[in-house]
C-alpha positions in Angstrom: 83.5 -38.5 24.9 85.8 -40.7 23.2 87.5 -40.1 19.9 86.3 -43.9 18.8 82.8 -43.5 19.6 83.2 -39.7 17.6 84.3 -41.3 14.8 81.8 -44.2 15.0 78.9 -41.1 15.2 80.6 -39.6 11.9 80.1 -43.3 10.1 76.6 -44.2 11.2 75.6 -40.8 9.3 77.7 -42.0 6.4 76.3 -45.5 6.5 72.9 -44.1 6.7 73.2 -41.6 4.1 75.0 -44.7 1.9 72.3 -46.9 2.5 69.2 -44.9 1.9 70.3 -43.9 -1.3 71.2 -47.6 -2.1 67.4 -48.4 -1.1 66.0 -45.6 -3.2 68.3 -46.4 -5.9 68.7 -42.6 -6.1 70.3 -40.1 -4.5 73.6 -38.0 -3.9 75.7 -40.2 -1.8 79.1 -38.5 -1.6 78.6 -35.2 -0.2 76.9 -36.5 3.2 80.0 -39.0 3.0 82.3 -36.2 2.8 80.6 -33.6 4.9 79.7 -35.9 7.6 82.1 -34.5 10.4 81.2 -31.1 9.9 77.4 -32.1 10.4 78.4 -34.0 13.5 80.3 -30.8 14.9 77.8 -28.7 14.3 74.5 -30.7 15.4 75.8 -32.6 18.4 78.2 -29.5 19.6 77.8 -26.4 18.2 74.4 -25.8 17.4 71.2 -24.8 19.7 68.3 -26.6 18.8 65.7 -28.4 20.8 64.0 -31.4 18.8 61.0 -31.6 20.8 60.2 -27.9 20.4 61.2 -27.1 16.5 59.6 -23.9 16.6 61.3 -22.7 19.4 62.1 -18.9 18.4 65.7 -18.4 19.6 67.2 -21.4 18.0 69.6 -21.8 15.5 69.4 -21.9 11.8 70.9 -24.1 9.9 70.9 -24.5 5.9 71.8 -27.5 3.4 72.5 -24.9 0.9 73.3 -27.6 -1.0 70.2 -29.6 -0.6 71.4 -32.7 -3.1 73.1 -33.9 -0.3 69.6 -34.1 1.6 70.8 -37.6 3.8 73.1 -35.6 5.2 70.4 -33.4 6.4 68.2 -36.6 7.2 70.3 -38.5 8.9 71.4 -35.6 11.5 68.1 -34.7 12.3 66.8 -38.4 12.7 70.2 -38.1 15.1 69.6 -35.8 17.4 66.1 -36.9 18.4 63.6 -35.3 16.2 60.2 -36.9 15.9 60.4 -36.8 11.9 62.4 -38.1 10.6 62.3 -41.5 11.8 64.3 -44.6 11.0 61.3 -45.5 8.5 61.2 -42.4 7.2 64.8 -42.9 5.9 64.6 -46.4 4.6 62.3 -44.8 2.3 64.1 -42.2 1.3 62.7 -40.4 -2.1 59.5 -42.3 -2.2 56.1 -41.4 -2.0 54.3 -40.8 1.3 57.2 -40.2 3.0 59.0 -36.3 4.3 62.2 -37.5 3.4 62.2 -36.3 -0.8 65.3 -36.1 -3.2 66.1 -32.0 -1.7 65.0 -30.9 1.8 61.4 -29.9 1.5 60.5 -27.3 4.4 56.7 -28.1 4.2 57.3 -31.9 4.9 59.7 -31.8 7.7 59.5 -28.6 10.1 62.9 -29.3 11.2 63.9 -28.6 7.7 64.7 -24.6 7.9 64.1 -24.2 4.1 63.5 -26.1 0.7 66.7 -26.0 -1.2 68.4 -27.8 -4.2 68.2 -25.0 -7.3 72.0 -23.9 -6.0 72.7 -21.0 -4.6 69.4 -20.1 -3.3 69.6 -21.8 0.7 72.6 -19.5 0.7 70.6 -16.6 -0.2 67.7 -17.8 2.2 70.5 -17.6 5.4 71.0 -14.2 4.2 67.9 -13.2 4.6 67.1 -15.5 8.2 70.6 -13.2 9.5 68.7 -10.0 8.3 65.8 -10.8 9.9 67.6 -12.0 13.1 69.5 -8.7 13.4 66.3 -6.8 12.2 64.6 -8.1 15.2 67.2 -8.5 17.5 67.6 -4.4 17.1 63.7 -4.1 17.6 63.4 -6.1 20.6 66.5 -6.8 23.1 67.4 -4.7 25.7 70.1 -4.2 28.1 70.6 -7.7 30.2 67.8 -9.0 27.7 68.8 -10.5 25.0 65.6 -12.7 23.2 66.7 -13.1 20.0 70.4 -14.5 20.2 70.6 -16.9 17.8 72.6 -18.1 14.1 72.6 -19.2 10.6 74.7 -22.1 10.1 75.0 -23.7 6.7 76.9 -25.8 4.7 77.5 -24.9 0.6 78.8 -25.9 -2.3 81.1 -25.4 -5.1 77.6 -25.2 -7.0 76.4 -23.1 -4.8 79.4 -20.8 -5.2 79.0 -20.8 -9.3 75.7 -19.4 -9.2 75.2 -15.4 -9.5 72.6 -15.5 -6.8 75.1 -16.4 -4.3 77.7 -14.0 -5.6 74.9 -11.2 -5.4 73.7 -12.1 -1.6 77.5 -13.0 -0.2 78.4 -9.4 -1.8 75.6 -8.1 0.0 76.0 -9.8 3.4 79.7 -8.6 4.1 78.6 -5.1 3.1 75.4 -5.1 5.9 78.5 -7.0 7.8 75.9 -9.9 9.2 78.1 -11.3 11.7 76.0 -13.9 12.8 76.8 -16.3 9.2 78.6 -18.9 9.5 79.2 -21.2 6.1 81.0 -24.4 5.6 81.7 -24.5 1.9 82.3 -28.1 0.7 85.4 -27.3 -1.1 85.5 -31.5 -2.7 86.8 -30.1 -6.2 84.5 -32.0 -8.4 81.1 -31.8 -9.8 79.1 -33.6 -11.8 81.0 -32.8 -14.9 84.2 -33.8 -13.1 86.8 -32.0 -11.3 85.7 -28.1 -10.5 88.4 -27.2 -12.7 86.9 -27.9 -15.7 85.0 -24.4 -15.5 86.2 -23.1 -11.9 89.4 -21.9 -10.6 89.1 -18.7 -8.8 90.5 -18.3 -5.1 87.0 -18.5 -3.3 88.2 -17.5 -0.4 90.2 -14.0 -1.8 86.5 -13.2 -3.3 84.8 -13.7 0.0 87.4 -11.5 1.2 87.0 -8.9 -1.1 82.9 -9.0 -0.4 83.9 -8.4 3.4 83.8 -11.7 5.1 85.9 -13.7 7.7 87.4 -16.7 5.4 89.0 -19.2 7.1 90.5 -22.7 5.7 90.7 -26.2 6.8 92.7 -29.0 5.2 91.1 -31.7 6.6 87.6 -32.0 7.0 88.0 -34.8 9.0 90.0 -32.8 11.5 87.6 -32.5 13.9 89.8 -30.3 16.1 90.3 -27.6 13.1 86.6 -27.8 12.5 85.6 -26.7 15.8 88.5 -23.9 15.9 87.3 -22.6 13.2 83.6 -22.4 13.5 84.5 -20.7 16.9 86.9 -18.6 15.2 83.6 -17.7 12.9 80.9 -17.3 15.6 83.5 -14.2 17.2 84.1 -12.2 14.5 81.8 -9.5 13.7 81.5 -10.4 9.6 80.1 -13.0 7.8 82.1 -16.6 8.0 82.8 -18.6 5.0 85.4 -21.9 5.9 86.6 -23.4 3.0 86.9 -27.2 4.3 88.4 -29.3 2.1 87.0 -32.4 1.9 87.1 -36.3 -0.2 83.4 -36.7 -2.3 82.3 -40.2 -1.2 84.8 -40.3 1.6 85.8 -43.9 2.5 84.4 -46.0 -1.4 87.8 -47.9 -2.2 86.9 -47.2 -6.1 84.3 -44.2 -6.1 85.7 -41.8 -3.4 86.6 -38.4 -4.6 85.1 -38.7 -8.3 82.0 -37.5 -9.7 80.9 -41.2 -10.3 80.0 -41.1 -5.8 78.3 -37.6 -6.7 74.7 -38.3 -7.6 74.6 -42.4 -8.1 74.0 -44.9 -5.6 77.0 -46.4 -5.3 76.4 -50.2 -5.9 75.7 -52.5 -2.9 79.4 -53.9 -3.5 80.9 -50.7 -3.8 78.8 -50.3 -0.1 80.3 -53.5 1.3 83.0 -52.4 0.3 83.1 -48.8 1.5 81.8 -50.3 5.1 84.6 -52.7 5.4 87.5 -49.6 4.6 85.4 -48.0 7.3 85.8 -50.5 10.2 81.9 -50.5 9.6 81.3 -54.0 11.4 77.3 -53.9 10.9 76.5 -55.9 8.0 72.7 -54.7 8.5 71.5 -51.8 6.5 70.3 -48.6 8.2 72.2 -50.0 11.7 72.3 -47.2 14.3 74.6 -48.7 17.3 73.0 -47.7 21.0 76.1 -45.8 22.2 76.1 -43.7 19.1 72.2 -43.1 19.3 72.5 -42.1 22.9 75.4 -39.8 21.9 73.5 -37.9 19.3 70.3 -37.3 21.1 70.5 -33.7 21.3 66.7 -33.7 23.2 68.0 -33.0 26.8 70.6 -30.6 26.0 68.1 -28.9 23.7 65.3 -28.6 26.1 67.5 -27.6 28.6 68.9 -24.5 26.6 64.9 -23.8 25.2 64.0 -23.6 28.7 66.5 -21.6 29.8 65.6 -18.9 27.5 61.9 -19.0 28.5 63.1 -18.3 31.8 65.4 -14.9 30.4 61.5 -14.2 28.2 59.8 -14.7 31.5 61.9 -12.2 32.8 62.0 -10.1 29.8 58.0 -10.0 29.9 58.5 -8.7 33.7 60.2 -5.8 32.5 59.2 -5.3 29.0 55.3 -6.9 28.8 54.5 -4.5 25.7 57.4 -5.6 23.7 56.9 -9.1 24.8 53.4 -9.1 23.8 54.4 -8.3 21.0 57.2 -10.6 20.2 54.9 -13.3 21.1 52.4 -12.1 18.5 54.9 -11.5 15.6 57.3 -14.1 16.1 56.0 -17.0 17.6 52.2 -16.8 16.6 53.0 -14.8 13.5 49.5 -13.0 13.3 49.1 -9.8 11.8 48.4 -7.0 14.3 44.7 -6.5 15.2 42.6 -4.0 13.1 45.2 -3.5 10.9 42.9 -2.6 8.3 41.7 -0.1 10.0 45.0 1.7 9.0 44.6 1.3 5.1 43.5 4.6 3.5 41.0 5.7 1.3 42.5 6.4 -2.3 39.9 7.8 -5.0 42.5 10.4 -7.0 44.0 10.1 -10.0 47.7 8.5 -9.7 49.9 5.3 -10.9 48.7 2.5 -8.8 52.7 2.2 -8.1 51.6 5.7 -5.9 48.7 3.8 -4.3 50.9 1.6 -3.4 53.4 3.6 -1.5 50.7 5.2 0.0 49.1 1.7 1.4 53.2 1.0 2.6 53.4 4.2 4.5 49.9 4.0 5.8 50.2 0.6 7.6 53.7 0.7 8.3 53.7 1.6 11.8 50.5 -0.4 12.4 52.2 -3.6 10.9 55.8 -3.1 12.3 56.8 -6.3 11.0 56.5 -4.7 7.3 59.8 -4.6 5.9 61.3 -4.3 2.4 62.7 -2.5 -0.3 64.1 -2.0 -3.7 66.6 -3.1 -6.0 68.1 0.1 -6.8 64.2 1.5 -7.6 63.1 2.9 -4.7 61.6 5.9 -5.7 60.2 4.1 -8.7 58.8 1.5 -7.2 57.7 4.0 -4.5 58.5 1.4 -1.5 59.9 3.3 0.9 58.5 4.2 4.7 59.0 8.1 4.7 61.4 8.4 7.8 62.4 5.0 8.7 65.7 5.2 7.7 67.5 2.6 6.1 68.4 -1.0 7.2 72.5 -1.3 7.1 75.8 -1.8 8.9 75.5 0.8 11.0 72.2 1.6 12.4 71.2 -1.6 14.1 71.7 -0.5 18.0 68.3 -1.7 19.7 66.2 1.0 21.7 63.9 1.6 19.0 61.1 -0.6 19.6 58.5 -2.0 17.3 58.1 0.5 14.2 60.6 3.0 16.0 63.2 4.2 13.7 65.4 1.0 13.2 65.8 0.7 9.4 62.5 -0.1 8.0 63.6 0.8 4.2 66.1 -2.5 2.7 68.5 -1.2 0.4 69.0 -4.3 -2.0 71.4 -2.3 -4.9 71.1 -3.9 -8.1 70.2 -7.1 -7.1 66.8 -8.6 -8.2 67.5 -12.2 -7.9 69.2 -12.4 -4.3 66.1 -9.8 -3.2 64.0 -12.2 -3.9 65.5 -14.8 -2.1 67.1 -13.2 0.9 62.8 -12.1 1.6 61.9 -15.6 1.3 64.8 -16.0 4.2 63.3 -13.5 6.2 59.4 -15.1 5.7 61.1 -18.4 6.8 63.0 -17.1 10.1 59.4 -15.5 10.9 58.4 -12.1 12.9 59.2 -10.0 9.2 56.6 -9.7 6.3 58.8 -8.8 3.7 58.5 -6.8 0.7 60.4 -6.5 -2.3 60.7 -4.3 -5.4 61.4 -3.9 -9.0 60.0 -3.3 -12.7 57.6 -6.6 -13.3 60.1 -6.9 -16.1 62.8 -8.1 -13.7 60.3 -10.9 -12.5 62.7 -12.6 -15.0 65.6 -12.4 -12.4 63.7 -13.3 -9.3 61.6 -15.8 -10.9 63.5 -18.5 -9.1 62.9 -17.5 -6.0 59.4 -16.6 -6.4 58.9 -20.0 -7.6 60.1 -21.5 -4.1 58.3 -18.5 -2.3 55.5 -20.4 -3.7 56.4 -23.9 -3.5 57.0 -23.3 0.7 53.8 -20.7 0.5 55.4 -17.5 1.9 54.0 -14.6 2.4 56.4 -12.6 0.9 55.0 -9.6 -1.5 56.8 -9.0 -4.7 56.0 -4.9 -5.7 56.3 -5.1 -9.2 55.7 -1.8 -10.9 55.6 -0.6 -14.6 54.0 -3.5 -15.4 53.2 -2.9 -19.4 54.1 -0.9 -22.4 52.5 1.7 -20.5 56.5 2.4 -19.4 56.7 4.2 -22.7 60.5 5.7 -23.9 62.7 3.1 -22.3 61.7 0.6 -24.9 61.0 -3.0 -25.4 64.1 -4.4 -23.1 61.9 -2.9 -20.2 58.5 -3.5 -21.3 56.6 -6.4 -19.7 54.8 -8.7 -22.5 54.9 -12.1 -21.3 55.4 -11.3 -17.8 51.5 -12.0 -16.5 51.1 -15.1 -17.9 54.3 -16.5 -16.8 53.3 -15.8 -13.7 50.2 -16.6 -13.6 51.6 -20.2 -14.2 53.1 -20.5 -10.8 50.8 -22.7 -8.6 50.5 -20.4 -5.4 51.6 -17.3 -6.4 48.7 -14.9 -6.3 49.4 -12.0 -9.3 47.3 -9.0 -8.5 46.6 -6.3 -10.8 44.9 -3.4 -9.5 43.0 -0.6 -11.7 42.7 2.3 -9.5 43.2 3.2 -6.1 40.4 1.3 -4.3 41.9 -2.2 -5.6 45.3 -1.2 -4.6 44.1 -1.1 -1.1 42.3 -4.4 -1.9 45.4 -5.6 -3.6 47.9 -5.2 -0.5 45.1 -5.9 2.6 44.6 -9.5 0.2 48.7 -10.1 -0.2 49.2 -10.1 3.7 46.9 -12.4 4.7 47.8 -14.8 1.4 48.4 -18.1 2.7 51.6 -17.4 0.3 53.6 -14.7 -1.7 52.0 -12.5 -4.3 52.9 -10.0 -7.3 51.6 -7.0 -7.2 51.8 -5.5 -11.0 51.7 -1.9 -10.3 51.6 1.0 -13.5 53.4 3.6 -13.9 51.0 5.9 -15.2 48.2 8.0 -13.3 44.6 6.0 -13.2 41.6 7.5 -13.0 39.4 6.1 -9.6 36.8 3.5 -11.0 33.8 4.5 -9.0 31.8 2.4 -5.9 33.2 -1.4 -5.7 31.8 -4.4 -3.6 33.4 -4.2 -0.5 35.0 -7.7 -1.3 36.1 -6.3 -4.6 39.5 -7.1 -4.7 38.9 -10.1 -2.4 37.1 -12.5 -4.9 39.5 -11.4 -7.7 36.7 -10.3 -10.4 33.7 -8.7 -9.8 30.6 -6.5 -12.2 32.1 -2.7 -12.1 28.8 -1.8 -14.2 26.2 -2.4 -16.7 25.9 0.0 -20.0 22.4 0.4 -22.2 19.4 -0.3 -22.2 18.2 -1.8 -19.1 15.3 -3.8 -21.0 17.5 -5.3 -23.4 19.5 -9.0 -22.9 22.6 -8.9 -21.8 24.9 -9.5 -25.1 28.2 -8.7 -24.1 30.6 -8.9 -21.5 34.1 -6.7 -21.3 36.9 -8.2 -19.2 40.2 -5.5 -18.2 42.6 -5.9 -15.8 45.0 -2.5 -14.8 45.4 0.2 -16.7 42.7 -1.2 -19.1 39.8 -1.6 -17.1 39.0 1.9 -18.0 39.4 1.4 -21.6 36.6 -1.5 -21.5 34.3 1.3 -19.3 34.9 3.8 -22.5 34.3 1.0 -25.2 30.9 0.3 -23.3 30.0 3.5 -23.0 30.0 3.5 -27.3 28.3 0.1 -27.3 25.8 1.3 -25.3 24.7 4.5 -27.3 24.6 2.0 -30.5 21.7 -0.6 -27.8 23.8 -2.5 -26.7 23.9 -4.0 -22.8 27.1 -4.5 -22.4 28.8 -5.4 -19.0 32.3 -4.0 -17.2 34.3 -6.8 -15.1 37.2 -5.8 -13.4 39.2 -9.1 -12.6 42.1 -7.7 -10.4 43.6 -11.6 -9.8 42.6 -14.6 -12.0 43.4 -16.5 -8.8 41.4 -15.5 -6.4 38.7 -15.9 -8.8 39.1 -19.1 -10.1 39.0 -19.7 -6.5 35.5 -18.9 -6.1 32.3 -21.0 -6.2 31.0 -22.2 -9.4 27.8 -20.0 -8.5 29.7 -16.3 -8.2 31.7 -17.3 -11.1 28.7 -17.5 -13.0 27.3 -14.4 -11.5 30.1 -12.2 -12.8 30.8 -14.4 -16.1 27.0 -15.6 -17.2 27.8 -18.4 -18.9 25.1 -18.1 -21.8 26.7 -14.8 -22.3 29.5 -16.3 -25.1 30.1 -12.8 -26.4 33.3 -11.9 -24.3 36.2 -9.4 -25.0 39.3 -9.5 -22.4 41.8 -6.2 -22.3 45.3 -6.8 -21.0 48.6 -5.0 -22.2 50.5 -8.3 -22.0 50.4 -11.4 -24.1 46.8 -13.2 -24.3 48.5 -16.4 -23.3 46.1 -17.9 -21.3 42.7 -16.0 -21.5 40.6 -18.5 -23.0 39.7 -19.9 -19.7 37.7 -16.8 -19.0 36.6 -15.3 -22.7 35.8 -18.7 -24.1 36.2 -20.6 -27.8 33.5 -17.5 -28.7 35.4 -14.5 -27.4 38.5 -12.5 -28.0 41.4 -11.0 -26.5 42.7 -7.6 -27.2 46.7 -7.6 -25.9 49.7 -7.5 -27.1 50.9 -10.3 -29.8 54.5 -8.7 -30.6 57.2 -6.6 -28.0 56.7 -2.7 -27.4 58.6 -0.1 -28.7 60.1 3.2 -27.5 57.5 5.8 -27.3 55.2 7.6 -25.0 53.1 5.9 -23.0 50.0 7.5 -24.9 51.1 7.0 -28.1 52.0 2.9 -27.9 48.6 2.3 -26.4 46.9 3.9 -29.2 49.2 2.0 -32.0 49.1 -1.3 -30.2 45.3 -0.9 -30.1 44.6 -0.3 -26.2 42.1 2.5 -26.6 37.7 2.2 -26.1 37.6 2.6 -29.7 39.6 -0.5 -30.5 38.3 -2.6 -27.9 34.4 -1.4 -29.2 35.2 -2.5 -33.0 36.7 -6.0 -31.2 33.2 -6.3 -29.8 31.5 -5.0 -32.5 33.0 -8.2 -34.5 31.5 -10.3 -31.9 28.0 -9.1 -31.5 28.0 -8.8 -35.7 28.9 -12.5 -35.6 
């Protein structure tokens, strides 16, 4: 391979990426200009991917952290061969119809690893996919069998780099040492403000040593030599890589190359000309792909060639391991929950915080569901998320041997880090064969929220255990007392919030959040429950449903009491008074507003009558929202102000969470 036709490879992604964003007449032109070398090194030599099998299981990762620069991303894959995107598929980039949108979307293109553009979170997501991969890798190799041998490749940003979720998972990647990261940061000194300087002038690279990682740096980014040094410098040391390259923003505009003006503007159809000409670019035809270079790329006969050698080392593997490869096959390429799992979810009917239900459901299924995995930012024993006995996930206990739910770290040690949590678990739902977990107070949704909201824009299962979910925390105040929490998220299309009331819907709760088509919340108390009584088996499952009916049975029914939580039993108590005064009154549980609203118009009318207008909801969180459900003729009893510091016990009796309170609410509705 000649250095002239290398070169000429590096400028038909540049001319590509230059041209689609001229055509769109948006886009972030310079960074696939200045990064285009180091996407050329790492597609069409470093990388192992086959683009006629994209979900092959041993390949490579690789993440555009720093998703703006998406035609850098386009343009490589349309490269090496992939089916999508094609050639039309570029020349309309960022229109409708088409998988090739203003940030990689993961659910448009499966050759796109991840959705990214909110900065900082693809590098979180690698993170995660190099947990996952070493997770596994310690579950199912063997001696002389190696099946999961693959990397995370990425390529970030100064952006990236600002943003506290990237400080929080780099710090925790060099301390689980996940050696199989490799980053190339962007280092092209200028955002969209202007030159980095202007806010950012810490030595990267002396922080990314002080977290624990291999730094390297490269002057050039055009150096093609240094860039492969250094990647293979990276792949052989046993810590996380970050390479600093330093590179020109809009690499090759006479007038717009390394200012912000090349950063996220087309950059003028003369300023192309223009750009082509300083180039050597002799095509004067947009979205020209010379033959030489197309047959240089094409990374489909290498790829299959390395895919199919590895399903010769997993036909041997299944030779000598067929239980673990079952298994593998089941978890990581099908990604199917084990069968009659349920079968392992227990029976819960005492008294106890549903956040104990929930452990209890964790350790119960664990070593049915070996791909369960998770933890706790710093709240383990809060949050009650740990698998008694499966020792913790870190640096040092990750030899293989184990086997599927053998003692290999099933408990994920997150510190005090909410919002890289969330994110590294929506790497591991990603890479595949893990269902993660992941735990806090439903306060701290606040930290996460970011990353649940792409967990539910790419609809991953990951489930977010979120525990002393009220005022029902009691002497640690407002500051950690959910009020707007449920609503918020509630407001997430695709995330499923589920709010159990006793032990019997925590069950439901969890057995519905792993087969979600997506992530969920669970909001989890902190304070004992009592059990609820007999439920429809499909309680949980259709998100509301009639817990009972109070008074007298020939009587109409006049009202209808709505709880979620920890006051479903104060709507049983306030129907128990109606009742004695002649009331019929009816108790419905709605454990997910989802999953309801999800229902046919004919159960949802079964379970909410609608000529029953005389409707009270019961929910220790703001009533934002509840109207769909009570009506213009109900009312909501919750909370209209923050909590305050005091027992549990007490602060539901001020704030008006008690049967007697929610009776005179109904009282004013039936007297109406």
């Amino acid at each position: 391979m000649s250095a002239e036709l290398a070169q000429r490879s590096i400028d038909t992604i540049r001319t590509l990426a230059m041209d689609a964003v001229q055509q769109a007449n948006s886009g972030h032109p310079g960074m696939p200009m200045g990064c285009a070398p180091m996407a050329y090194v790492l597609f069409n030599e470093v990388m192992r991917l086959d683009p006629t099998r994209v979900d092959w299981p041993d390949r490579d990762r690789f993440v555009l952290s720093a998703g703006h620069g998406s035609m850098l991303l386009y343009a490589a894959l349309h490269l090496a061969g992939y089916e999508r995107p094609n050639l039309e598929d570029l020349q309309h980039f960022r229109q409708w119809g088409y998988p090739t949108a203003g940030h990689p979307e993961n659910f448009l293109l499966d050759a796109v690893e991840t959705t990214t553009g909110p900065l900082g979170q693809g590098l979180a997501n690698g993170v995660g996919m190099a947990v996952a991969i070493e997770r596994l890798a310690a579950e199912f190799n063997r001696p002389g069998h190696d099946v999961v041998d693959h990397r995370v490749y990425g390529i970030v940003s100064d952006g990236d780099l600002m943003e506290g979720v990237a400080a929080e998972a780099a710090s925790l990647a060099g301390h689980l040492r996940l050696g199989r990261i490799t980053y190339l940061y962007d280092d092209n000194t200028i955002t969209i403000d202007g030159k980095t300087d202007l806010a950012f002038s810490e030595d990267v690279l002396a922080r990314f040593d002080a977290y624990g990682w291999h730094t390297q740096r490269v002057e050039d980014g055009n150096d093609l030599d240094a860039l492969r040094a250094a990647i293979a410098a990276a792949d052989a040391d046993e810590r996380p890589s970050l390479v600093a390259v330093r590179t020109v923003i809009g690499f090759g505009s006479p007038n717009k190359a390394g200012t912000s003006s090349s950063h996220g503007s087309p950059l003028g159809p003369d300023e192309v000309a223009a750009t082509k000409q300083a180039l050597g670019w002799p095509h004067e035809e947009p979205f020209t792909v010379p033959d030489d270079v197309r047959d240089h790329l094409d990374l489909r006969e290498r790829g299959r060639a390395a895919r199919e050698a590895w399903e010769e080392r997993f036909a041997a593997y299944r030779d000598a391991h067929p239980d673990l490869a079952a298994e593998f096959e089941r978890r990581v390429v099908r990604g199917e929950l084990p069968e009659g799992w349920t079968d392992a979810l227990p029976t819960l009917d005492e008294k106890a915080a549903t956040r104990q239900h929930s452990g209890a459901v964790i350790n119960a299924i664990a070593e049915r569901v070996p791909e369960l995995f998770g933890g706790s930012a710093d709240l383990a024993a809060s949050n009650n998320t740990d698998v008694k006995g499966g020792g913790d996930f870190s640096a040092d206990e990750r030899p293989g041997g184990g086997g599927p739910g053998g003692r290999l770290g099933r408990n994920m040690r997150f510190g005090v880090r909410e919002h890289a949590m969330a994110a590294m678990a929506n790497g591991m739902a990603l890479h595949g064969g893990i269902r993660p977990y992941v735990a806090t107070f439903l306060i701290f949704t606040d930290y996460c929220r970011p990353a649940i909201r792409l967990s539910a824009l790419m609809k991953q299962n990951v489930v977010y255990v979120m525990t002393h979910d009220s005022i029902g925390l009691g002497e640690d105040g407002p500051t950690h007392q959910p009020i707007e929490h449920l609503p918020a998220l509630r407001a997430i299309p695709g995330l499923q919030v589920l709010r159990p009331a006793d032990g019997d819907e925590t069950v439901g709760a969890w057995r519905a959040a792993l087969e979600h088509d997506g992530p969920s919340v669970l909001a989890l108390t902190r304070q004992g429950l009592p059990p609820l009584g007999d439920k429809p088996a499909d309680a949980v499952d259709r998100g509301a449903y009639v817990l009972g009916e109070f008074g007298p049975a020939d009587t109409e029914l006049a009202l209808i009491l709505i709880g979620t939580g920890s006051e479903v039993q104060h709507c049983l108590g306030a129907a128990e008074q109606l009742a004695g005064e002649g009331h019929r009154v009816r108790v419905v549980s709605m454990p997910s507003w989802e999953r309801f609203g999800a229902q046919d118009q004919a159960y949802r009318d079964e379970v909410l009558p609608p000529q029953v207008r005389a409707r009270v909801a019961v929910e220790a969180a703001a009533n934002f929202g509840w109207e769909r459900w009570v009506g213009d003729a109900g009312a909501v009893v919750a909370m209209e102000r923050f909590g305050a510091s005091a027992p549990a016990e007490k602060l539901f009796e001020v704030f008006g969470f008690t049967p007697e309170h929610v009776a005179e609410v109904a009282r004013g509705l039936l007297d109406g």
